[in-house]
Chimera marker file (.cmm) of the C-alpha trace (Angstrom):
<marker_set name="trace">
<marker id="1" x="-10.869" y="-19.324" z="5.246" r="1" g="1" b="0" radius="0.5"/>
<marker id="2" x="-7.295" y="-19.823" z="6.392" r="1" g="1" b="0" radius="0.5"/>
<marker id="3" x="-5.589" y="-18.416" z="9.109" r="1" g="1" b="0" radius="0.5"/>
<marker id="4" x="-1.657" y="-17.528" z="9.433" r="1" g="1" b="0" radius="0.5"/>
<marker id="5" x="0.731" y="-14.597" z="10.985" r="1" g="1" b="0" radius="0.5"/>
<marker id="6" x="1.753" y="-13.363" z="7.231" r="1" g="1" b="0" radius="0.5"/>
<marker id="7" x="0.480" y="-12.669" z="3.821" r="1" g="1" b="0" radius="0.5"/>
<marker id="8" x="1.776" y="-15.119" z="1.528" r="1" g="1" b="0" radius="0.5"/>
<marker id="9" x="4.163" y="-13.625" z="-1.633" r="1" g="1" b="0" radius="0.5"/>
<marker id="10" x="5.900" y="-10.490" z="-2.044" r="1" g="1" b="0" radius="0.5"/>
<marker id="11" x="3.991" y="-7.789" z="-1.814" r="1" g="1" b="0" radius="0.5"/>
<marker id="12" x="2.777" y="-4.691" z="0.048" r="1" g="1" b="0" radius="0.5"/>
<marker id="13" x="-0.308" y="-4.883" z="2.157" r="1" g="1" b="0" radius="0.5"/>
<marker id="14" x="-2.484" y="-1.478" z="2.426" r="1" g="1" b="0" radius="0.5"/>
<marker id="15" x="-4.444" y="-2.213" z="5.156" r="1" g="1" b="0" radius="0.5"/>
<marker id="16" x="-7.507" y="-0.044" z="6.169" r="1" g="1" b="0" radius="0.5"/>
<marker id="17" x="-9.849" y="0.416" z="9.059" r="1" g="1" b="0" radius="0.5"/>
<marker id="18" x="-13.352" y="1.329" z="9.460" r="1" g="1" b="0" radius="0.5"/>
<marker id="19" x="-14.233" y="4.818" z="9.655" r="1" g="1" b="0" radius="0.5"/>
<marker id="20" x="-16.357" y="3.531" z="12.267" r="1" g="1" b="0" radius="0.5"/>
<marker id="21" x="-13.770" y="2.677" z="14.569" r="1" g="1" b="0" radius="0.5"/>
<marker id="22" x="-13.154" y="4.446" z="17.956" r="1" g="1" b="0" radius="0.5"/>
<marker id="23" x="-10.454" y="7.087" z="17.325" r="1" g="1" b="0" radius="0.5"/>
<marker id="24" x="-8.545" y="5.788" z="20.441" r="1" g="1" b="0" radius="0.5"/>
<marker id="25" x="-6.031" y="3.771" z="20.518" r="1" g="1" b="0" radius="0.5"/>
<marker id="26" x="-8.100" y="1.176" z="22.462" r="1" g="1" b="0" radius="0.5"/>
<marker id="27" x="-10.806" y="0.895" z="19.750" r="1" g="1" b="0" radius="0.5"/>
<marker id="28" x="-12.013" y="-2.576" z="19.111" r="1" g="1" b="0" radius="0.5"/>
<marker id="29" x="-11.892" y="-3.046" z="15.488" r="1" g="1" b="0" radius="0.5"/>
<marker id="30" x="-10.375" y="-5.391" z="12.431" r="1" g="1" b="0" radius="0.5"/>
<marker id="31" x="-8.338" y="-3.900" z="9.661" r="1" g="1" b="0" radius="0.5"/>
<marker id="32" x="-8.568" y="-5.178" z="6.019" r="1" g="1" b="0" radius="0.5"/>
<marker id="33" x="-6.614" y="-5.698" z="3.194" r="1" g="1" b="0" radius="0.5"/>
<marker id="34" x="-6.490" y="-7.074" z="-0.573" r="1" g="1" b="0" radius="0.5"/>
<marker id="35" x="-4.302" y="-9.481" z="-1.154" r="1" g="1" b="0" radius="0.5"/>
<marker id="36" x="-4.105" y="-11.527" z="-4.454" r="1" g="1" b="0" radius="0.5"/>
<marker id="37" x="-7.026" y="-14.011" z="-4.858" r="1" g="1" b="0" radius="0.5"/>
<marker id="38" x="-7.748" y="-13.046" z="-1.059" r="1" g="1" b="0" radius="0.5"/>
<marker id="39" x="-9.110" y="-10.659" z="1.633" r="1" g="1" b="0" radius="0.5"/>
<marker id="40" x="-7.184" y="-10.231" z="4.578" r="1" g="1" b="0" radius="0.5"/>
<marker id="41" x="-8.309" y="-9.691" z="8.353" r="1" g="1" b="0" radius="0.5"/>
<marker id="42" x="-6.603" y="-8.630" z="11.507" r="1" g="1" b="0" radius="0.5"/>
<marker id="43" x="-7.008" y="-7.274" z="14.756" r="1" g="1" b="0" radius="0.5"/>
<marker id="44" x="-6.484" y="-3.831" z="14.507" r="1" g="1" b="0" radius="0.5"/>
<marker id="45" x="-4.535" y="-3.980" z="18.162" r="1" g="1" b="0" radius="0.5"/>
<marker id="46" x="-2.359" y="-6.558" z="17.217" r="1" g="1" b="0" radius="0.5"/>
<marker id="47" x="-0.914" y="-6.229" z="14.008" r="1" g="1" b="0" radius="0.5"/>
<marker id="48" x="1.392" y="-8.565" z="14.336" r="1" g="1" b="0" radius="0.5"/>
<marker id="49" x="-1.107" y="-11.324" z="15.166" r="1" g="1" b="0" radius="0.5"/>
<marker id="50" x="-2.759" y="-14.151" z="12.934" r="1" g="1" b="0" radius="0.5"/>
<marker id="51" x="-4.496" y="-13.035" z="10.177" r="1" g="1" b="0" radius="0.5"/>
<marker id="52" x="-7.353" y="-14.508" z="8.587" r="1" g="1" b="0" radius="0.5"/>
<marker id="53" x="-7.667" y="-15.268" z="4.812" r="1" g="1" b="0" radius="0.5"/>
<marker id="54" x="-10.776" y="-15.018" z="3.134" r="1" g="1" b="0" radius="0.5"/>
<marker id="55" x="-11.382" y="-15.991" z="-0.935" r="1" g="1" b="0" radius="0.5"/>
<marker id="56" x="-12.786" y="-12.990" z="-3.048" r="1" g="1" b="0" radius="0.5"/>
<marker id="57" x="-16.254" y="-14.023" z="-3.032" r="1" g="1" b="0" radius="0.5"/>
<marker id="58" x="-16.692" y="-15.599" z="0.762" r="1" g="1" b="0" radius="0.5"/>
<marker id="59" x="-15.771" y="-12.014" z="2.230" r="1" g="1" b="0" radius="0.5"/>
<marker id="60" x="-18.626" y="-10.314" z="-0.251" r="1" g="1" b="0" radius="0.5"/>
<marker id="61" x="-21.141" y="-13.098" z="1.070" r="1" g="1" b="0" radius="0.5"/>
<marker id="62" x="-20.090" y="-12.103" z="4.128" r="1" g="1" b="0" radius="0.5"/>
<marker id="63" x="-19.997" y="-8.559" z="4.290" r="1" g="1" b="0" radius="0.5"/>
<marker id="64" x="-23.699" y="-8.419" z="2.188" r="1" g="1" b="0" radius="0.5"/>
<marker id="65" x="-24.976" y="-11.095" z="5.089" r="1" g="1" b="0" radius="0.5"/>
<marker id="66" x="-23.458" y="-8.403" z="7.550" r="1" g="1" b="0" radius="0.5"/>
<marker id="67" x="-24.817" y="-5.447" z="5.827" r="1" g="1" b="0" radius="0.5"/>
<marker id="68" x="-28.545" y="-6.799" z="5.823" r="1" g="1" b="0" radius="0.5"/>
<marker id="69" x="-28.556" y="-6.501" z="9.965" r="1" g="1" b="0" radius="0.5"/>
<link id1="1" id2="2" r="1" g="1" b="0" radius="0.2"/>
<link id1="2" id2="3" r="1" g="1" b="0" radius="0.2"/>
<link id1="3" id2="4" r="1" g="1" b="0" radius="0.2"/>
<link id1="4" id2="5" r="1" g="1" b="0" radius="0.2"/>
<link id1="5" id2="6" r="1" g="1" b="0" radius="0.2"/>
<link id1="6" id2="7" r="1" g="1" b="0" radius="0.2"/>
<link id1="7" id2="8" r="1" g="1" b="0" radius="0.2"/>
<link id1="8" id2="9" r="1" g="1" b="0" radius="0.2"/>
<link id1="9" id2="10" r="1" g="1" b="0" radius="0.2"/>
<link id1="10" id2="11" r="1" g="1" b="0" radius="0.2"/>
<link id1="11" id2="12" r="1" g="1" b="0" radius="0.2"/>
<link id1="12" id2="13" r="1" g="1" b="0" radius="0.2"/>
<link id1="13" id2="14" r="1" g="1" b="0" radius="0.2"/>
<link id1="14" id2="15" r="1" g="1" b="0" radius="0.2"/>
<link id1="15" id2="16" r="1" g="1" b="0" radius="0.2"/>
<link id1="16" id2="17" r="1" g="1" b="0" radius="0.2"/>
<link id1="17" id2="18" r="1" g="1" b="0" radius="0.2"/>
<link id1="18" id2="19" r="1" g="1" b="0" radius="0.2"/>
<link id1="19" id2="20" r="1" g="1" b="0" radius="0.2"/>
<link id1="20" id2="21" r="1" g="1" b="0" radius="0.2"/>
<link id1="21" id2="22" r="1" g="1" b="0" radius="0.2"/>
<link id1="22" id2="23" r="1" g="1" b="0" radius="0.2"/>
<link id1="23" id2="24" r="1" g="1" b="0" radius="0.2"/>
<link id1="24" id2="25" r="1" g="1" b="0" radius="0.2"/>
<link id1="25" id2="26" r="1" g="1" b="0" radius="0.2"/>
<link id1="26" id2="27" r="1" g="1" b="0" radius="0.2"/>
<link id1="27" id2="28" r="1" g="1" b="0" radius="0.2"/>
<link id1="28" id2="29" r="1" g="1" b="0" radius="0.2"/>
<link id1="29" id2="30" r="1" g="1" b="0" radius="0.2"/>
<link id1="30" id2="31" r="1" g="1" b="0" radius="0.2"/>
<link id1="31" id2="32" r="1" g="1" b="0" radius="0.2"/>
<link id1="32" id2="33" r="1" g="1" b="0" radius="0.2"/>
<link id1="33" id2="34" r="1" g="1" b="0" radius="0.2"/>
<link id1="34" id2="35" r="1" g="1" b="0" radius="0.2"/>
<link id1="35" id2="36" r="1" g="1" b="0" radius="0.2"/>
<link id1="36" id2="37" r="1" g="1" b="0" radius="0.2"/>
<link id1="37" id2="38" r="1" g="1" b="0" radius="0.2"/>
<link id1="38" id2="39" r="1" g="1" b="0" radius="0.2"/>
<link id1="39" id2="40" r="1" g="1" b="0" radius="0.2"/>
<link id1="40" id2="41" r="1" g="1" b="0" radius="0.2"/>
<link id1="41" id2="42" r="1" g="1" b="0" radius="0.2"/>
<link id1="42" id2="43" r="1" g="1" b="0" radius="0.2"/>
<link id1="43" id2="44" r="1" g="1" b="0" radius="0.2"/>
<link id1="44" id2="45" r="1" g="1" b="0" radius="0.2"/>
<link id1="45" id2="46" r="1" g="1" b="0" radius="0.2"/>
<link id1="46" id2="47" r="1" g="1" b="0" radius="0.2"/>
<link id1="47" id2="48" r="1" g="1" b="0" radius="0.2"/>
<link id1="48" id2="49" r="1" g="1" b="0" radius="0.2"/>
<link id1="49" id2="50" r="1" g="1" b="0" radius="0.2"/>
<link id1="50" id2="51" r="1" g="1" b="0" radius="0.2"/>
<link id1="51" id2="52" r="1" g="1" b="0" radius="0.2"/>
<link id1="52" id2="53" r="1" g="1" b="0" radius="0.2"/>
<link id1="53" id2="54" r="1" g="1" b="0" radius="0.2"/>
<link id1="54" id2="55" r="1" g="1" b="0" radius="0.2"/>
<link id1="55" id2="56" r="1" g="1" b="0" radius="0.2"/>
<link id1="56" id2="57" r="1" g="1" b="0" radius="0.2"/>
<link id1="57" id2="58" r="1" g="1" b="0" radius="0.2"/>
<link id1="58" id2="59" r="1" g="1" b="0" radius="0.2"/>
<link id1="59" id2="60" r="1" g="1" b="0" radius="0.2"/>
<link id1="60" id2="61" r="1" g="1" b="0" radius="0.2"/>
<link id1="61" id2="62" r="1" g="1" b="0" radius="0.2"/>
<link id1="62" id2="63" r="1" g="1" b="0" radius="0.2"/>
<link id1="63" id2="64" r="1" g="1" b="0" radius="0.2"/>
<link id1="64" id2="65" r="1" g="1" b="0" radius="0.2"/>
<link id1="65" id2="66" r="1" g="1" b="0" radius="0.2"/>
<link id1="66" id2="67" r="1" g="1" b="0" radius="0.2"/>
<link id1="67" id2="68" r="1" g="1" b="0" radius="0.2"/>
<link id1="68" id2="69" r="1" g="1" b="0" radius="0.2"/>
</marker_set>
């Protein structure tokens, strides 16, 4: 995992939010995108702020660790 303020290369992010998330703008929630060779997390308030990069296969440990409760 690495952390930074902006997605390394040139490219556009499409970032996406949980359709879980609180419809107000004061939901507490992370945003994700794909980057190449990496998954991308933010803060969904502060899109600006760092952003954590996660390889390919770490984030689908972790999200099948998260899904299992």
């Amino acid at each position: 995992m690495n952390c930074g303020t902006s997605a390394p290369g040139d490219f556009e992010l499409v970032w996406i939010k949980s359709s879980y998330s609180s419809n107000g703008n004061e939901g507490d929630c992370v945003e994700v995108a794909a980057a190449p060779a990496a998954v991308l997390v933010r803060d969904s308030k502060n899109a600006q702020g760092p952003l954590l990069a996660f390889a390919e296969h770490a984030w689908a440990d972790f999200t099948s660790y998260t899904a299992k409760g």
